[in-house]
N, C-alpha and C positions, 0 to 999 in steps of 0.2 A: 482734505480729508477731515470727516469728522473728529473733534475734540472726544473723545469719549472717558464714560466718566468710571467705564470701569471694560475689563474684556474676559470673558468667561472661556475657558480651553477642553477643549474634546482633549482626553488624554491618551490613549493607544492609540497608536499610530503618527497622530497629533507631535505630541510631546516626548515620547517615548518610542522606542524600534518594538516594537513588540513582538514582532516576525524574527530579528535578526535574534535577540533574545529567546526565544523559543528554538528558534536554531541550531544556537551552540548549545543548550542543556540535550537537545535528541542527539546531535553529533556524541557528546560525550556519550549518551547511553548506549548508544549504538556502538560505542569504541569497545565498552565495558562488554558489550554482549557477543560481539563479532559479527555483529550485523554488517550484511554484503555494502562494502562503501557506494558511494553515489546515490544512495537512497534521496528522494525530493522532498527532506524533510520541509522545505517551503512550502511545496501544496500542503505536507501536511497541517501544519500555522495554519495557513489559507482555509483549508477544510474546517477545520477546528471552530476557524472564526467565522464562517458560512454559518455552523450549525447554531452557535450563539445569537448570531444574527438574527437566522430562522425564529428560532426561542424567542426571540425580543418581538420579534413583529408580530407574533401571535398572541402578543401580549403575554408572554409567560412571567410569572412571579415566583421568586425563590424568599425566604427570611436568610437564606444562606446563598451568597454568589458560589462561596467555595463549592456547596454542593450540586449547583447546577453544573458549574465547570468541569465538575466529576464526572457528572452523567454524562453528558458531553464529550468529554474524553471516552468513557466507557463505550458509548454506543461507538464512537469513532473509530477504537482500537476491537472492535469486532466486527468492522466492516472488511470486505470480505478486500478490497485492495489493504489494511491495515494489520488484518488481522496474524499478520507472519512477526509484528510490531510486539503487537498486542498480548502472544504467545511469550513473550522470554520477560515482559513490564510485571513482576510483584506488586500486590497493592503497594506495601510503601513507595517503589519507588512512581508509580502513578501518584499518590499524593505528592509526593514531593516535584515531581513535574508540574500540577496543581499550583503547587506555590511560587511557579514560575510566574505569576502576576505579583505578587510583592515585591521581587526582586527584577521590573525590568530596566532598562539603560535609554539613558535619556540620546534622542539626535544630538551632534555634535554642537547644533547652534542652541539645545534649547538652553543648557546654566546662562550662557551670556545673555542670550536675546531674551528670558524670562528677569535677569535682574535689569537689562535696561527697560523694560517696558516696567519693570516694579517703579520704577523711578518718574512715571510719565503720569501712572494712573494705577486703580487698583486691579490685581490678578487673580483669577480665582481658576479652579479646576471643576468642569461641571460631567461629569463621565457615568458610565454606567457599573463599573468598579463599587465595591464594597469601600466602606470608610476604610476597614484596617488596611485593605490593599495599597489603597490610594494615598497613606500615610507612608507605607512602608516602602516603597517604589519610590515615593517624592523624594525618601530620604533615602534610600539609594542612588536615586541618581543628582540626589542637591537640588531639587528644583523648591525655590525662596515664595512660593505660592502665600497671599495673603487668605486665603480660606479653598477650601476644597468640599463641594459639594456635589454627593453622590444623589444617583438619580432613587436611590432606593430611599431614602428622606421622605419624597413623595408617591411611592407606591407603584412606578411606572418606569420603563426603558425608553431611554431618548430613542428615537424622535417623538418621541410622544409630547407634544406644546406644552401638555404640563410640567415637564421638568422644568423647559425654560422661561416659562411663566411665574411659577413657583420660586425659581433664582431668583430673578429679575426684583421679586415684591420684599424677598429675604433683604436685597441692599437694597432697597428702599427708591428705585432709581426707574423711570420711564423706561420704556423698551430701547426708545430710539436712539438712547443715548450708550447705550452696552453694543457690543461686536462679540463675536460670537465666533471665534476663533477654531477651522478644523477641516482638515484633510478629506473629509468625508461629505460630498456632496449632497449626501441625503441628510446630515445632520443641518448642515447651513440652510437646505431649501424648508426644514420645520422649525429653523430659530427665526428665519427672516417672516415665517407667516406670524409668529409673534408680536413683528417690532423693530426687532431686532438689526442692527445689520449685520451683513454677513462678510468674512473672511477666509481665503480660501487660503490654505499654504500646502504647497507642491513636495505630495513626498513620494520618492519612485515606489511603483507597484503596491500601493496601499490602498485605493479609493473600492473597498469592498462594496458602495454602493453604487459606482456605476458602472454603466453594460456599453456591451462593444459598438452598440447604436449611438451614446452619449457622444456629444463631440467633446474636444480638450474646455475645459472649466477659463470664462474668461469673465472679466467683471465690465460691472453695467458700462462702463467709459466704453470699451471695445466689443460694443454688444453682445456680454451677457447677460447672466444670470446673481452673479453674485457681484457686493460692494466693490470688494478689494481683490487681488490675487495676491500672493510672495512667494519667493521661493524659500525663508525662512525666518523665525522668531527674531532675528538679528534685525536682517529686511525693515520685518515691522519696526520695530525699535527706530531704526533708522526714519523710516518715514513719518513717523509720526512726530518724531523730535523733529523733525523735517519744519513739519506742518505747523509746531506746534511755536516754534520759531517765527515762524510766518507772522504770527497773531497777535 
């Protein structure tokens, strides 16, 4: 395995449950409201972060994540499967589902597996998240990140190469020696046209970017597409002390 000299991490989904978290805050609201139980608050997550998606790839720009999030919610909770949601949600308490990105909960493996790779090499957080989010989320969930850089720094939503071009010159460091650490297929295949190499880690029902035609994500050793596979931040840790051992 590459020595690398430093590893840059998609953080929803990535690093953090963002779905499981967005979960339990609708379950509560739904408890408070009386809303008929078994509702699929998971599609709804899922829907939510379809439309963010959408928004990014059209290149949309906000000076406010919070306020795009808004809107987003807003159109969501008037759509016409939602909108029975959407009836009993107060604005406050809409904002305050909003700030359901400040406060999300990290995967089980990320506190260990983010401070052993602290130990190997530098960690950085590279996402599309607002700085204040991505402070407050870290430190809710403990994650010991040596810098966090949001894609709004540079004007643009990952995949966009510029973000991680823009990283990459920030630490001062070759493409090919950073990893690019993320759950999301479509982020790894625009870090790797960079330079970059790519890392895939396995998290159930997350990969919003690909489609039922993709086959299972496998690395270049077992003829795929990407560097590495893991099933998680520990994993990595693991292998890399592996390798690093090695040398």
């Amino acid at each position: 395995m590459v020595q690398f000299k430093a590893l840059l991490f998609d953080f929803a989904g990535t690093v953090v449950d963002w779905k499981r978290s967005v979960i339990f805050e609708l379950e509560e609201l739904a408890q408070k409201h009386g809303l008929e139980p078994g509702q699929n608050w998971e599609q709804f997550g899922e829907d939510w972060r379809q439309l963010f998606l959408k928004n990014a790839a059209l290149g949309a720009k906000s000076t406010s994540m919070e306020s795009l999030h808004r809107q987003i919610l807003d159109d969501l909770l008037g759509a016409p499967n939602w909108e029975h949601v959407g009836a009993v949600l107060d604005d406050a308490e809409r904002a305050h589902l909003c700030q359901i990105f400040h406060r999300l909960k990290g995967w089980p493996d990320a506190v260990d597996g983010l401070h052993a790779l602290k130990k190997l090499t530098i960690i950085a957080a590279l996402s599309n998240g607002n700085v204040r989010q991505l402070i407050d989320s870290s430190k809710y969930a403990g994650l010991p990140w040596d810098m966090i850089f949001s894609a709004e720094f540079f004007g643009v939503y990952k995949p966009n190469p510029k973000a991680y071009i823009e990283t990459v010159r920030h630490l001062a460091l070759p493409a090919e020696s950073c990893g690019m650490v993320s759950a999301h297929i479509g982020d790894l295949r625009a870090a790797g046209s960079t330079g970059m190499k790519t890392i895939y880690v396995r998290r159930p029902n997350e990969d919003a970017f690909r489609t039922a035609d993709d086959d299972e994500v496998k690395s270049k050793a077992d003829g795929g597409e990407v560097d590495y596979v893991v099933d998680s931040l520990v994993q990595l840790a693991e292998v890399l002390a592996e390798s690093d051992a090695e040398k």
